[in-house]
DOGUTOR-401665 format. One record per atom (N, C-alpha, C, O): residue number from 1; atom name; y negated, x, z. Coordinates in steps of 0.02 Angstrom, whole numbers, plus 32768, in hexadecimal, padded with zeros to 4 digits. Atoms other than C-alpha are relative to their C-alpha. Last residue first. Example, Ala and Ser with C-alpha at 12.3 -4.5 7.8 and 13.67 -1.06 7.14 Angstrom:
2
  nr atom    Y    X    Z
   2    N 803B 7FD6 7FFD
   2   CA 8035 82AC 8165
   2    C 7FC9 7FD9 8025
   2    O 7F92 7FF2 802D
   1    N 803B 802D 8000
   1   CA 80E1 8267 8186
   1    C 7FC4 802D 8000
   1    O 7FC5 8061 8021
***
This chain:
115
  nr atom    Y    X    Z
 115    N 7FE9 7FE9 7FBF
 115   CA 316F 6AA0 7407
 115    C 801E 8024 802D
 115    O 801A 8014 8068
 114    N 7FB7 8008 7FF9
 114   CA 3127 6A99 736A
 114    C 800B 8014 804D
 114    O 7FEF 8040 806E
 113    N 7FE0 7FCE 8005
 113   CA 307E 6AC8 7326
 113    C 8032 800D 800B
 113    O 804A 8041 7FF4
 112    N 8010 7FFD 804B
 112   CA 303D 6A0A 730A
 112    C 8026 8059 8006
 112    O 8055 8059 7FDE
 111    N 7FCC 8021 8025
 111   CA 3098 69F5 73B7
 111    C 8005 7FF9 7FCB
 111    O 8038 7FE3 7FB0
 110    N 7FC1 7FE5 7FF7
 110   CA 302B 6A76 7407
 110    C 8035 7FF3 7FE0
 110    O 805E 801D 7FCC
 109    N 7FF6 7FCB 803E
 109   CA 2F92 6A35 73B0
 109    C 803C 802F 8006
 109    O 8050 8054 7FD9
 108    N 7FE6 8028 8044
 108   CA 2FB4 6980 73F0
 108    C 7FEB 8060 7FD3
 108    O 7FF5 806F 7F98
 107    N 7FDE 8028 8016
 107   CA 2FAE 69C4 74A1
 107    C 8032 7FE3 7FB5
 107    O 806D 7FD7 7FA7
 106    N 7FCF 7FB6 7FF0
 106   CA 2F1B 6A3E 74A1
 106    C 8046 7FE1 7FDC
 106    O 8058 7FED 7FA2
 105    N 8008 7FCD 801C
 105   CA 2EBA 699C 7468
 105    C 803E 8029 7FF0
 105    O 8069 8024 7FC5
 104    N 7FEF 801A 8038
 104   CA 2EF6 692B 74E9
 104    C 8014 8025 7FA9
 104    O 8049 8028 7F89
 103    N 7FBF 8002 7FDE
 103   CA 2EB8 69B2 7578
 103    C 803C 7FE3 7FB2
 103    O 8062 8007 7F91
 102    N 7FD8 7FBE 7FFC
 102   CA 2E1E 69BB 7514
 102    C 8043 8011 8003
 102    O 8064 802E 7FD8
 101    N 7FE2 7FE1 804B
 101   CA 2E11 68F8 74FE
 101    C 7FF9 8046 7FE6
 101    O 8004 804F 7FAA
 100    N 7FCC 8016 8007
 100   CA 2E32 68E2 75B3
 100    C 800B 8000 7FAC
 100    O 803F 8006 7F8C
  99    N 7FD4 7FE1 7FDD
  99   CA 2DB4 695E 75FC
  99    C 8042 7FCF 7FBD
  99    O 8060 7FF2 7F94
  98    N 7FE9 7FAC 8033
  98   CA 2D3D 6913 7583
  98    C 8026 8016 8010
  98    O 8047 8029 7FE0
  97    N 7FE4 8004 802E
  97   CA 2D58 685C 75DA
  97    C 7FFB 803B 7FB8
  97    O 8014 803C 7F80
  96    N 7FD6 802C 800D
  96   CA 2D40 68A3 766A
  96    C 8021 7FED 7FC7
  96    O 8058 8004 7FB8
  95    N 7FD8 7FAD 8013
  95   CA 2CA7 68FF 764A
  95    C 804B 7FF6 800D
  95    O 806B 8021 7FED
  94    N 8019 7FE8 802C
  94   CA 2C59 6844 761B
  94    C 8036 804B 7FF3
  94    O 8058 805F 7FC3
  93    N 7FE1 801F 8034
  93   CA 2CAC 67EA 76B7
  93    C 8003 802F 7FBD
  93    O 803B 8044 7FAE
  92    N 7FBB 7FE6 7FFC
  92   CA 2C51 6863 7710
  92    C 8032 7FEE 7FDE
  92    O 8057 8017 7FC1
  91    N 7FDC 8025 7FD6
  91   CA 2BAD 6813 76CD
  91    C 804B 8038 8014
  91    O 8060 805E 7FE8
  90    N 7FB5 800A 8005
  90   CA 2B43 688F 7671
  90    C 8019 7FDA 8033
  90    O 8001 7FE8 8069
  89    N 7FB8 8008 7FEE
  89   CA 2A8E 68A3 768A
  89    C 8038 7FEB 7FF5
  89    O 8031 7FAE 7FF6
  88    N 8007 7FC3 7FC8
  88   CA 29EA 68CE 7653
  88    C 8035 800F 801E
  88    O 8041 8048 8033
  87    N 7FFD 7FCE 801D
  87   CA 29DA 686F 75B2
  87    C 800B 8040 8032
  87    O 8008 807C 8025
  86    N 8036 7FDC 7FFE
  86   CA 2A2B 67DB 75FA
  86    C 7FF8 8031 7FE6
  86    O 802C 8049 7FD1
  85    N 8022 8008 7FC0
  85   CA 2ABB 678C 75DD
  85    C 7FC7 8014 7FE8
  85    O 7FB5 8012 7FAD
  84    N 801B 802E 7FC3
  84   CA 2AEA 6715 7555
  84    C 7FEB 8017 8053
  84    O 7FDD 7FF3 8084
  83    N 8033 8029 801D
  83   CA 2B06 677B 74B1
  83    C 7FE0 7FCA 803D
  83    O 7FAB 7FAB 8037
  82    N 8044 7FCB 7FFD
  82   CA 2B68 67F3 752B
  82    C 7FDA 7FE8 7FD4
  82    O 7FAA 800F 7FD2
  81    N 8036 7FED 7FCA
  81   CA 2BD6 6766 7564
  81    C 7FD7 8042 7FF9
  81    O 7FB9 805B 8028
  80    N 8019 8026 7FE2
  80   CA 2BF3 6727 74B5
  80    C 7FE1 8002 805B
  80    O 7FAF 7FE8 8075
  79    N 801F 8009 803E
  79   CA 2C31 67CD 7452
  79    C 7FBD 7FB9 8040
  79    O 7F86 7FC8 8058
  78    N 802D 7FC6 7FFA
  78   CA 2CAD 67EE 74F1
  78    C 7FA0 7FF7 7FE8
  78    O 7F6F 7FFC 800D
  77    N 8005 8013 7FC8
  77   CA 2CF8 6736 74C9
  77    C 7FB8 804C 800E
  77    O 7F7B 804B 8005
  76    N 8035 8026 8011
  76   CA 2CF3 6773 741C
  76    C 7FDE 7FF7 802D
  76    O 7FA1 8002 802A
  75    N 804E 7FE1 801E
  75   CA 2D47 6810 7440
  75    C 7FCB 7FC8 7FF9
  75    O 7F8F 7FD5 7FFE
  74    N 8037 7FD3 7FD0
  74   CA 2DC0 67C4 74AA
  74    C 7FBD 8012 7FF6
  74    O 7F88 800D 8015
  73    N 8030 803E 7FC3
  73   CA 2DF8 6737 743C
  73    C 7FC8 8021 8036
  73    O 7F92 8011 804C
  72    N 8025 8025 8010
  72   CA 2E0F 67CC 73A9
  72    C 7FD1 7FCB 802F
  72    O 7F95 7FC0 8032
  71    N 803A 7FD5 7FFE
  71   CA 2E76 683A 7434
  71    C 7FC3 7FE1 7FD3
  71    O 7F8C 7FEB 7FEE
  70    N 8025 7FFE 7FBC
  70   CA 2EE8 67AC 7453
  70    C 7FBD 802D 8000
  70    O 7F89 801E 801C
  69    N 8006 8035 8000
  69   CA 2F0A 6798 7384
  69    C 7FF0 7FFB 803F
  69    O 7FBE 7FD7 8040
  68    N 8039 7FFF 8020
  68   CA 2F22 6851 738C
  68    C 7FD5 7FB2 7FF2
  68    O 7F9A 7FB6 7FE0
  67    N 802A 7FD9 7FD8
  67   CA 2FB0 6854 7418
  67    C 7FB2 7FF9 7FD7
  67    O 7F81 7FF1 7FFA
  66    N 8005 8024 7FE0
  66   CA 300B 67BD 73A5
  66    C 7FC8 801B 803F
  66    O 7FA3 7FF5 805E
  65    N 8032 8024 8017
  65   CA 2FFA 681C 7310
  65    C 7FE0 7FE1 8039
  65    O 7FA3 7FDC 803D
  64    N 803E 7FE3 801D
  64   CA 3037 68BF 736C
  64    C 7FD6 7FC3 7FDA
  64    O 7F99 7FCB 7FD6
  63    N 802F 7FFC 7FB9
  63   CA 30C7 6843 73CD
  63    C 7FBD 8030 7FF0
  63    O 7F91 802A 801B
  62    N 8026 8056 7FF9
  62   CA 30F3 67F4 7317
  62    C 7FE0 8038 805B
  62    O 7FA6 803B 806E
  61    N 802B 803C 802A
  61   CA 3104 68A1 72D3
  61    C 7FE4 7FC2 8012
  61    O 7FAE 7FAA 8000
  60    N 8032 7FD1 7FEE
  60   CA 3170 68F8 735A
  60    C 7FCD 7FE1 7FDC
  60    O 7FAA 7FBC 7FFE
  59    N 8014 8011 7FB2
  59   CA 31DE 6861 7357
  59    C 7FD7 8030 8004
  59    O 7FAF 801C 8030
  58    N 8018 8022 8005
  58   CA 31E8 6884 7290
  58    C 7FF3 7FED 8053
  58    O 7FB9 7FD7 805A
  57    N 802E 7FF6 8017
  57   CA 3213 6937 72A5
  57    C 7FE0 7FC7 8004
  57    O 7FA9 7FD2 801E
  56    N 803C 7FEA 7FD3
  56   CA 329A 6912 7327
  56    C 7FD7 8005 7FE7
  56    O 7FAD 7FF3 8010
  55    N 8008 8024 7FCF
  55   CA 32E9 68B2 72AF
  55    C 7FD1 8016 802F
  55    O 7F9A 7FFD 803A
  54    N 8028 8034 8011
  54   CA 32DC 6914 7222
  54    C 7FFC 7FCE 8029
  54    O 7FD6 7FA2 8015
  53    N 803D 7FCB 8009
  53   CA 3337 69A7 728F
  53    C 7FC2 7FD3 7FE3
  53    O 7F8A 7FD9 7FFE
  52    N 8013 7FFB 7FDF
  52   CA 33BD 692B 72AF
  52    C 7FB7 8037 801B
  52    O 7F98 8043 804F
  51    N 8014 8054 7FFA
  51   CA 33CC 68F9 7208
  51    C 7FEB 8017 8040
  51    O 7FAE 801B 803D
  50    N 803E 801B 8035
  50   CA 33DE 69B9 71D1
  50    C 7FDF 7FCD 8029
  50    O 7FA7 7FD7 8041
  49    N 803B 7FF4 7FE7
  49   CA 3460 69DE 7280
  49    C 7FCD 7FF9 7FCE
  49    O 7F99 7FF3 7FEE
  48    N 8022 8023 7FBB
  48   CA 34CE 6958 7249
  48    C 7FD9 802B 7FF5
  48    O 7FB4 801E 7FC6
  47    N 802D 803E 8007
  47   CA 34CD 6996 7191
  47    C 7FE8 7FD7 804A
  47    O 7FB4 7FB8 8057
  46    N 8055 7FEA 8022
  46   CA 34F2 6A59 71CF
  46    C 7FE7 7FB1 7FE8
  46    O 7FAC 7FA7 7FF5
  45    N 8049 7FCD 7FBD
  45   CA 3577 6A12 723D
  45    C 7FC6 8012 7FEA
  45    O 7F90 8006 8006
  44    N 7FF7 8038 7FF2
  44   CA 35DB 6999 718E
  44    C 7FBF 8010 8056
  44    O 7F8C 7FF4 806B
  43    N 802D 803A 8035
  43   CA 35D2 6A1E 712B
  43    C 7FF3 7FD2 803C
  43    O 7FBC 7FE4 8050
  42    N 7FFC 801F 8027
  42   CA 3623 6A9B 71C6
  42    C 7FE0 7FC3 7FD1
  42    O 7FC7 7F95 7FF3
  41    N 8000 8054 7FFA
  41   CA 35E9 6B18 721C
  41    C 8003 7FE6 7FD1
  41    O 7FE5 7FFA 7F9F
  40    N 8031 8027 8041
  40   CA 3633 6BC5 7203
  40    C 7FEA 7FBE 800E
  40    O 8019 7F97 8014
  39    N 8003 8023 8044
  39   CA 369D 6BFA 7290
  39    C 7FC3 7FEA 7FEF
  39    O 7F96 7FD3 8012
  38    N 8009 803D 8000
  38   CA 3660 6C75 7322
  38    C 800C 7FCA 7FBE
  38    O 7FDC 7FC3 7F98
  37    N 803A 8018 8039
  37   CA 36B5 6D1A 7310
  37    C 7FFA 7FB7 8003
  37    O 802C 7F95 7FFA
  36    N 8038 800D 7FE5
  36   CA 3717 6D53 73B4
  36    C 7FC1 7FD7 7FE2
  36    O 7F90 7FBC 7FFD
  35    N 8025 7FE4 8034
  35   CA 37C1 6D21 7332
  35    C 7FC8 7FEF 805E
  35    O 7FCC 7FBE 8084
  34    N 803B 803A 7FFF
  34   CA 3863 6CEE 739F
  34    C 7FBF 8057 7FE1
  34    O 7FC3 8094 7FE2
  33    N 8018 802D 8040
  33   CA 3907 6D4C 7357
  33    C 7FB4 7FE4 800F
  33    O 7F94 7FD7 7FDC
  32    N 7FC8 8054 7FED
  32   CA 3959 6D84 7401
  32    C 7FEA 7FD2 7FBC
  32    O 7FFB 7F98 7FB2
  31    N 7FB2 7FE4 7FF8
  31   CA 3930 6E46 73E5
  31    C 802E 7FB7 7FF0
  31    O 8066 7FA8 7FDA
  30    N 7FF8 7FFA 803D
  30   CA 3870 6E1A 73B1
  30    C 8052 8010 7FF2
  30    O 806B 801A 7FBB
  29    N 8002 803F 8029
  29   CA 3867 6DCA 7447
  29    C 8018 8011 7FC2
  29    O 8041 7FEC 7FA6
  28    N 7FD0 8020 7FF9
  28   CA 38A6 6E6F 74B3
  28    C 8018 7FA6 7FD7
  28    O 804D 7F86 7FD2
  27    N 7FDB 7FDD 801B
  27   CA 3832 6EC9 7450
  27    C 8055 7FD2 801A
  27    O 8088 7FC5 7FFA
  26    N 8015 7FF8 8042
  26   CA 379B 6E6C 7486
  26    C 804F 800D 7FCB
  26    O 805B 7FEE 7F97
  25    N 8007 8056 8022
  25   CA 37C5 6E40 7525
  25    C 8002 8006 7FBA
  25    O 8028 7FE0 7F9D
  24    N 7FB6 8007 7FFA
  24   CA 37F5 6F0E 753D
  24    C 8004 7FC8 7FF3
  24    O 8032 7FBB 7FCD
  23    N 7FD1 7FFC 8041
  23   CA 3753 6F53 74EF
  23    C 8055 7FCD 801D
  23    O 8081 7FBF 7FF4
  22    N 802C 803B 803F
  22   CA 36F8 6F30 758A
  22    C 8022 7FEA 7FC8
  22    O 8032 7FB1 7FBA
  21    N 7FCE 8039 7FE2
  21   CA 3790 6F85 7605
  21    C 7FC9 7FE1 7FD8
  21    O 7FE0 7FAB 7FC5
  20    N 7FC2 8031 801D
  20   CA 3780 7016 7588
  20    C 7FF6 7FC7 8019
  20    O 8001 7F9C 7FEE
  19    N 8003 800C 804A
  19   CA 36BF 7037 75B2
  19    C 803A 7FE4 7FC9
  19    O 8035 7FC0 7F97
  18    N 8029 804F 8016
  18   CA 36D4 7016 765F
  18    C 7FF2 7FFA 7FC3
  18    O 7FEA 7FC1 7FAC
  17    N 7FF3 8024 7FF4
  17   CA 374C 70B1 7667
  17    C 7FD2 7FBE 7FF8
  17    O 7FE4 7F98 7FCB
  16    N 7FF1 802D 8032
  16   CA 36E9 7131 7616
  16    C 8030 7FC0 8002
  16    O 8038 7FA2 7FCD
  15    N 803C 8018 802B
  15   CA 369D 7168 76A1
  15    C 800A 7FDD 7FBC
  15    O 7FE6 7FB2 7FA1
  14    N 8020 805D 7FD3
  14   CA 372F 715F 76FE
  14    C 7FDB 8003 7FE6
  14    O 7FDA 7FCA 7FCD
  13    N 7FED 8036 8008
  13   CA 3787 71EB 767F
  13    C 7FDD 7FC7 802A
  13    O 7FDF 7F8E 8014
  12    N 8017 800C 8041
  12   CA 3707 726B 7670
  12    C 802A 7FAA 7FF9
  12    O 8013 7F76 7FE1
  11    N 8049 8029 7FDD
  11   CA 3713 726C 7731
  11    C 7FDD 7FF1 7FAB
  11    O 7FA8 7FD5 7F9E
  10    N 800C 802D 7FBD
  10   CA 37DC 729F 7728
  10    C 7FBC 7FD0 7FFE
  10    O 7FBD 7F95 800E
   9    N 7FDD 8038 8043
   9   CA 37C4 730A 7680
   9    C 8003 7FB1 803C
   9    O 7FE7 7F7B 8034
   8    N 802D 800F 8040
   8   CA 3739 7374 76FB
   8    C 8025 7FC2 7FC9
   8    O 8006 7F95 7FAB
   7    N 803C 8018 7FBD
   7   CA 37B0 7375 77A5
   7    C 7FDD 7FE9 7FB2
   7    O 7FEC 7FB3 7F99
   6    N 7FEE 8044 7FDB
   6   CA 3848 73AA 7735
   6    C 7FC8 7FC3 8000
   6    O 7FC4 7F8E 7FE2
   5    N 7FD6 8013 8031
   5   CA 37F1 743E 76E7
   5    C 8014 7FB3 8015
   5    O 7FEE 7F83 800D
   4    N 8043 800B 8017
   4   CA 37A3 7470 77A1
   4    C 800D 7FC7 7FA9
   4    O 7FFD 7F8B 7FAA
   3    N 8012 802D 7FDE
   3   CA 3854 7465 77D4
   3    C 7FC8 7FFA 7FEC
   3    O 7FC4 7FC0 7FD8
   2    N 7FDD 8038 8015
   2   CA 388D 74C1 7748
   2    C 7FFC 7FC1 8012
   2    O 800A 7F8E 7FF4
   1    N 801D 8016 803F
   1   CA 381F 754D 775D
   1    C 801D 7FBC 7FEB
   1    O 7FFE 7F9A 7FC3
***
């Protein structure tokens, strides 16, 4: 009975072995003074990352005006070879330059929704 006894506290124990040796970084830090808890950022970190957050906003901004200001030339362009072909046919050029203010498109609504 004792050996059986044994055998069971024995296999209770390795199973719970990987669960101390996790706890043991932890515990052994908290023994030597150091904190796992990430400090607070400081005045001075939360204003960098602001500016740098209004930064990227405005480069996202000029490349959405700057994407929509290409897609205007397109459309016109577009606008002028289908006032000038035929009524029967399309130039390639023509589906072309839809392909590119689709594509364009997609593009400037990704960056109007964020990246």
């Amino acid at each position: 009975m004792r050996a059986i006894t044994a055998a069971f506290f024995l296999s209770v124990l390795m199973m719970m072995a990987p669960t101390w040796a996790q706890d043991v970084p932890a515990t052994v830090a908290a023994a030597q003074g150091h904190s796992s808890a990430v400090p607070a950022p400081t005045q001075a970190e939360i204003d960098l990352q602001k500016r740098m957050a209004a930064q990227r906003n405005l480069e996202r901004f000029a490349k959405i005006k700057k994407d929509t200001d290409r897609l205007l030339e397109l459309a016109t362009q577009l606008k002028k070879s289908v006032d000038q072909a035929s009524d029967q046919t399309l130039s390639v050029d023509v589906v072309r330059k839809a392909e590119q203010i689709e594509k364009l498109a997609k593009q400037v609504r990704q960056k109007m929704v964020g990246d």
